[in-house]
C-alpha positions as CSV (number, residue, x, y, z in Angstrom):
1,X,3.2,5.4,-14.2
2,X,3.5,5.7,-10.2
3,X,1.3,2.4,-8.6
4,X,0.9,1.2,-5.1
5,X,0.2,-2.4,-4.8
6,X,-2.1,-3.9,-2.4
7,X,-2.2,-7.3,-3.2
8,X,1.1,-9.9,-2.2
9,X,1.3,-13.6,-3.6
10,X,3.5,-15.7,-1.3
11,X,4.7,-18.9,-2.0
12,X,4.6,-21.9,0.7
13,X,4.1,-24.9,-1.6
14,X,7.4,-26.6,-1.1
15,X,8.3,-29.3,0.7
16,X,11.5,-27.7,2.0
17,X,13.8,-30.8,2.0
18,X,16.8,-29.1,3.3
19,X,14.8,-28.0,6.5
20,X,11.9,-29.7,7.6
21,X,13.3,-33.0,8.4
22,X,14.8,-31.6,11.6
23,X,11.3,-30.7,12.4
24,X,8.9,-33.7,12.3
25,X,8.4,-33.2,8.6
26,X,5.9,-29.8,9.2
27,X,5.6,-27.7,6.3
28,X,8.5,-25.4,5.8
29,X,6.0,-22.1,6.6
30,X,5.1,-23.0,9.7
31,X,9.1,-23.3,11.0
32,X,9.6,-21.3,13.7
33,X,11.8,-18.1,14.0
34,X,12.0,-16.7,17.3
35,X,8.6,-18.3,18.7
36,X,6.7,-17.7,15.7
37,X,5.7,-19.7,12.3
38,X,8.2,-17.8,8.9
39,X,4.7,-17.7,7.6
40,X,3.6,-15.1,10.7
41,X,6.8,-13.1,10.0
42,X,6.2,-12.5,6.4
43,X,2.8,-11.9,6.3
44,X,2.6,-9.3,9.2
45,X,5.7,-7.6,7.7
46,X,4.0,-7.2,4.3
47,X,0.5,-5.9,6.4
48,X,2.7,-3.4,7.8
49,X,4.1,-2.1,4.5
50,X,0.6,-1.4,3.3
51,X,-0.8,-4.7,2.1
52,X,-4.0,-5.9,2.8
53,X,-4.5,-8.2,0.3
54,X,-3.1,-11.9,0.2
55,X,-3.2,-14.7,-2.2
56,X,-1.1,-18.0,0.0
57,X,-0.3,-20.8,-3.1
58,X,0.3,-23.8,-0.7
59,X,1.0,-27.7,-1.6
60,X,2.5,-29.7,0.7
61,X,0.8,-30.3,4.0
62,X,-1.3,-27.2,2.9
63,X,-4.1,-28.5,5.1
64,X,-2.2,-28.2,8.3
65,X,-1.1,-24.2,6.8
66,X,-4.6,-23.3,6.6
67,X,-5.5,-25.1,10.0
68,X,-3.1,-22.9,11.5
69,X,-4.4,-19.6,10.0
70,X,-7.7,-20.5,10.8
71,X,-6.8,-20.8,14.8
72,X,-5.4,-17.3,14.9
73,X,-6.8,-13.8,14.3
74,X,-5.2,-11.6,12.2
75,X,-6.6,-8.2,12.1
76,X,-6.5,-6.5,8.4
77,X,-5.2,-10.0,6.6
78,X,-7.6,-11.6,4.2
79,X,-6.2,-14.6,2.5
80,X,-7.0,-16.3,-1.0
81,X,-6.2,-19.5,-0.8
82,X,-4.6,-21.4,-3.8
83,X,-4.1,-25.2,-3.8
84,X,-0.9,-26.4,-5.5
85,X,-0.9,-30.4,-6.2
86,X,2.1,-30.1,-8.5
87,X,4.2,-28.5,-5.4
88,X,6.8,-31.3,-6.3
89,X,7.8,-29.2,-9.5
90,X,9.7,-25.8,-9.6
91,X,8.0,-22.5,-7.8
92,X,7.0,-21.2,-11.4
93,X,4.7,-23.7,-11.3
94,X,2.8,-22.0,-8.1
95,X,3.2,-18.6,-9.5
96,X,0.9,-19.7,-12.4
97,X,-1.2,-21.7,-10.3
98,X,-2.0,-18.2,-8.8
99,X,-2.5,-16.2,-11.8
100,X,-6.3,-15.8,-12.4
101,X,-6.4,-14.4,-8.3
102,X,-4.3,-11.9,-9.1
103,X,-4.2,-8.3,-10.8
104,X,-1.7,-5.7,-11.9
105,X,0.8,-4.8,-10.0
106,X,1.0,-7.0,-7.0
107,X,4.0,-8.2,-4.8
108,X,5.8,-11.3,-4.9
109,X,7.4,-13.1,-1.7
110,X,8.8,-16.6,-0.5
111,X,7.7,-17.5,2.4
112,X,10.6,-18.5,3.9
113,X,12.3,-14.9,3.3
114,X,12.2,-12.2,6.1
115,X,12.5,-8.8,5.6
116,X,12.1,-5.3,6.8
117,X,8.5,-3.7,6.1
118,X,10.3,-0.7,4.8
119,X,11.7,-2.9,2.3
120,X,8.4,-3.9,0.8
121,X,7.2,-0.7,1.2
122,X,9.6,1.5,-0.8
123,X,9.5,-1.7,-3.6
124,X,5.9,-1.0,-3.9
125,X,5.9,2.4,-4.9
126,X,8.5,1.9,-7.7
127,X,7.1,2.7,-11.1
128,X,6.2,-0.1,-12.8
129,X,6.1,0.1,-16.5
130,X,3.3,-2.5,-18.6
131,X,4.3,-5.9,-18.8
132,X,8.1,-5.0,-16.1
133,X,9.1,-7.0,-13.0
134,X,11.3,-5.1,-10.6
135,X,13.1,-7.0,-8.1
136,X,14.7,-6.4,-5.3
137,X,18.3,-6.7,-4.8
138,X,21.1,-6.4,-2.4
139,X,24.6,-5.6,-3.9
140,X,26.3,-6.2,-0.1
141,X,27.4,-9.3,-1.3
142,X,30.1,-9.4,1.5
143,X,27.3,-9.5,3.7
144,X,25.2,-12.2,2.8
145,X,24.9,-15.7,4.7
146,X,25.7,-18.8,2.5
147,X,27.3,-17.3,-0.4
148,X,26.8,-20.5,-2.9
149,X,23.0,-20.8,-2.0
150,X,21.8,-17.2,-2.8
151,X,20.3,-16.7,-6.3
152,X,23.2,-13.7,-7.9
153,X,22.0,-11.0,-10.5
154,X,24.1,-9.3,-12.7
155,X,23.0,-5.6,-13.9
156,X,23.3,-3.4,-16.8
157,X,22.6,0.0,-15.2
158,X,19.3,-0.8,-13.5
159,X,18.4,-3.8,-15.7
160,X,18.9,-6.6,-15.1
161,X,20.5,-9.5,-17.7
162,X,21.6,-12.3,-15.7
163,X,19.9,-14.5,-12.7
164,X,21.1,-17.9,-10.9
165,X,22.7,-19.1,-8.8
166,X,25.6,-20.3,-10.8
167,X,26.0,-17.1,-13.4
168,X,29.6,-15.2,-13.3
169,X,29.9,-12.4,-13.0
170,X,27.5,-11.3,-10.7
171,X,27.4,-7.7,-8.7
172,X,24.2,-8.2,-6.7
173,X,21.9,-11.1,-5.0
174,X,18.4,-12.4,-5.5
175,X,15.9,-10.9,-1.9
176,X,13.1,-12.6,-3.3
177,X,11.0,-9.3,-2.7
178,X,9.4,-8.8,-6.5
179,X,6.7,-6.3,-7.6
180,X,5.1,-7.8,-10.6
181,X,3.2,-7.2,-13.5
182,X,1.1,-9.9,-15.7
183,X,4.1,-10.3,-18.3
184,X,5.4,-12.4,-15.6
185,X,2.7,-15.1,-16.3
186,X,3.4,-14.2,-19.9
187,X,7.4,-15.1,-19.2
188,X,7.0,-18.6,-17.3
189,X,4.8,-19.8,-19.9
190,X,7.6,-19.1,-22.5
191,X,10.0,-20.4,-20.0
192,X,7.4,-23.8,-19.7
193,X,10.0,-27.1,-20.4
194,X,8.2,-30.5,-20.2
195,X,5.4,-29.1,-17.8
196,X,7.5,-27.5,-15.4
197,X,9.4,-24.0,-15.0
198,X,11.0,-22.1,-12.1
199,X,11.0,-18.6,-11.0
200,X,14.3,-18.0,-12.1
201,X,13.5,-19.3,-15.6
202,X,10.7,-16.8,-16.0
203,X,13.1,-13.8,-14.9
204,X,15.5,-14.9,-17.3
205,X,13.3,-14.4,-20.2
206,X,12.0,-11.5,-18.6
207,X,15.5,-10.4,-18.6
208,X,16.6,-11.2,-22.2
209,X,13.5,-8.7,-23.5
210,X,14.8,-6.3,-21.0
211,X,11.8,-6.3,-18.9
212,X,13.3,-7.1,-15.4
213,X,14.9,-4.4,-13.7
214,X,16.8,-4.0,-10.0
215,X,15.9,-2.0,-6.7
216,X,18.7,-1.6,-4.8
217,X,18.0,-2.0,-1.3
218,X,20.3,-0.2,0.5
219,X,21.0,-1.0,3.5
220,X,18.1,-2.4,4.4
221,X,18.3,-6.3,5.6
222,X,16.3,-9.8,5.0
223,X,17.6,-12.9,5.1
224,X,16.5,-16.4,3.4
225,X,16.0,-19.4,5.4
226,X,16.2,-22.6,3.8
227,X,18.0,-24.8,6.2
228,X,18.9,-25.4,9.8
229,X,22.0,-23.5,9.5
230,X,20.1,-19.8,7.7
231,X,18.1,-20.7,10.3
232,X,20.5,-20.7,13.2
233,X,21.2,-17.7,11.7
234,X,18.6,-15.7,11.5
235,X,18.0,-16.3,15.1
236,X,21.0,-15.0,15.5
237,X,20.4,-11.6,13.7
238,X,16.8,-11.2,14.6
239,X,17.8,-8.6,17.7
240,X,19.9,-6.8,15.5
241,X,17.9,-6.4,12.7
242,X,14.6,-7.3,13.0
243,X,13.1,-7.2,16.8
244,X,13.3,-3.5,16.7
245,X,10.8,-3.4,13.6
246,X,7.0,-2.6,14.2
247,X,6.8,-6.6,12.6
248,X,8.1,-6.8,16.5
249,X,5.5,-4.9,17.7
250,X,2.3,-6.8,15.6
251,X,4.0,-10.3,16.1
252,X,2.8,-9.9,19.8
253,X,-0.5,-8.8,18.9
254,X,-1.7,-11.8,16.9
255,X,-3.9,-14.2,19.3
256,X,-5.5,-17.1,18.9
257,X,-9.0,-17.5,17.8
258,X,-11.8,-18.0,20.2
């Protein structure tokens, strides 16, 4: 069946060790790219492929996340708030920590992943069969900044069968744009190994029953930014890729609170 989701889980629990310490130990979301927190970025550019719906697992420093969404006004955004105390394990962890918040289909991003809203968009309104994942990936593989961090997939036709960052061969990467279905929580449970399970680990299994398939997308571009190098990066590419976006357009419409 066709669906359109409204509803986005992101995930800004981590402590983002490979970034933050360059940055007075503030929580990874609230990094800035281009003047504004990651956070901003990937909430405005899901609000402007159609979502209006948010549930934000945080953990660490979650306090000063919230502070900072509280301070600003963000017409059309309304956030359900989901307190993660185990943020020290792996991200399947906050997935699950989100579950009961959440209903079928919604979409799944990082938030320390941008993206184009035509992305998200054209991910939503794939059909989603009962208990599926689709994610989305990117097969320009030439393309991609930092080769040996980004999580690789490897596809059978439009399934996918593989997923890590160490798997050969691969023939496409890992955007961390994912429109999911409740088998996910179903999958990370079976994935569960001495109270702790990552993202990756749920997709795995999701894979192995051949319920994880792939969205190619295009030409489209995002880009992950997990340390001070993607980072330098990204700023880099922003102009390019990115500025010209109507994420551009909102990103100077948000103001602060009264």
């Amino acid at each position: 069946m066709k669906v359109l989701s409204n509803q986005c889980l992101i995930l800004a629990a981590g402590n983002g060790r490979r970034l933050i310490p360059q940055y007075g130990g503030i929580p990874k979301p609230l990094v800035r790219l281009r003047g504004r927190p990651l956070l901003e970025h990937v909430l405005l550019a899901a609000k402007n492929a159609g979502i209006d719906e948010f549930v934000i697992v945080v953990g660490y420093r979650g306090e000063m996340i919230r502070h900072w969404f509280d301070e600003r006004s963000f017409n059309g955004i309304n956030v359900t708030w989901v307190e993660n105390a185990d943020y020290h394990k792996d991200n399947g962890i906050s997935v699950l920590k989100a579950r009961e918040q959440l209903h079928d289909p919604f979409l799944l991003l990082m938030a320390d992943h941008i993206f184009e809203p035509s992305t998200a968009r054209a991910l939503m309104n794939q059909r989603l069969a009962e208990g599926d994942v689709i994610l989305g990936v990117d097969p320009k593989i030439d393309r991609v900044f930092d080769l040996d961090d980004a999580t690789k997939v490897k596809r059978d036709g439009n399934h996918i069968v593989h997923i890590g960052k160490e798997i050969a061969p691969y023939d496409a990467l890992d955007t961390g744009m994912f429109l999911c279905s409740s088998g996910l929580f179903d999958a990370l449970d079976s994935a569960m190994k001495n109270g702790t399970c990552s993202l990756s680990d749920g997709m795995r299994k999701m894979g192995r029953d051949s319920k994880l398939r792939a969205f190619d997308i295009g030409d489209a571009h995002w880009q992950d930014v997990d340390t001070p190098e993607a980072l330098a990066y990204a700023e880099t590419i922003f102009d390019r890729h990115f500025s010209r976006s109507f994420v551009a357009e909102e990103l100077g419409r948000v103001q602060y609170a009264a």
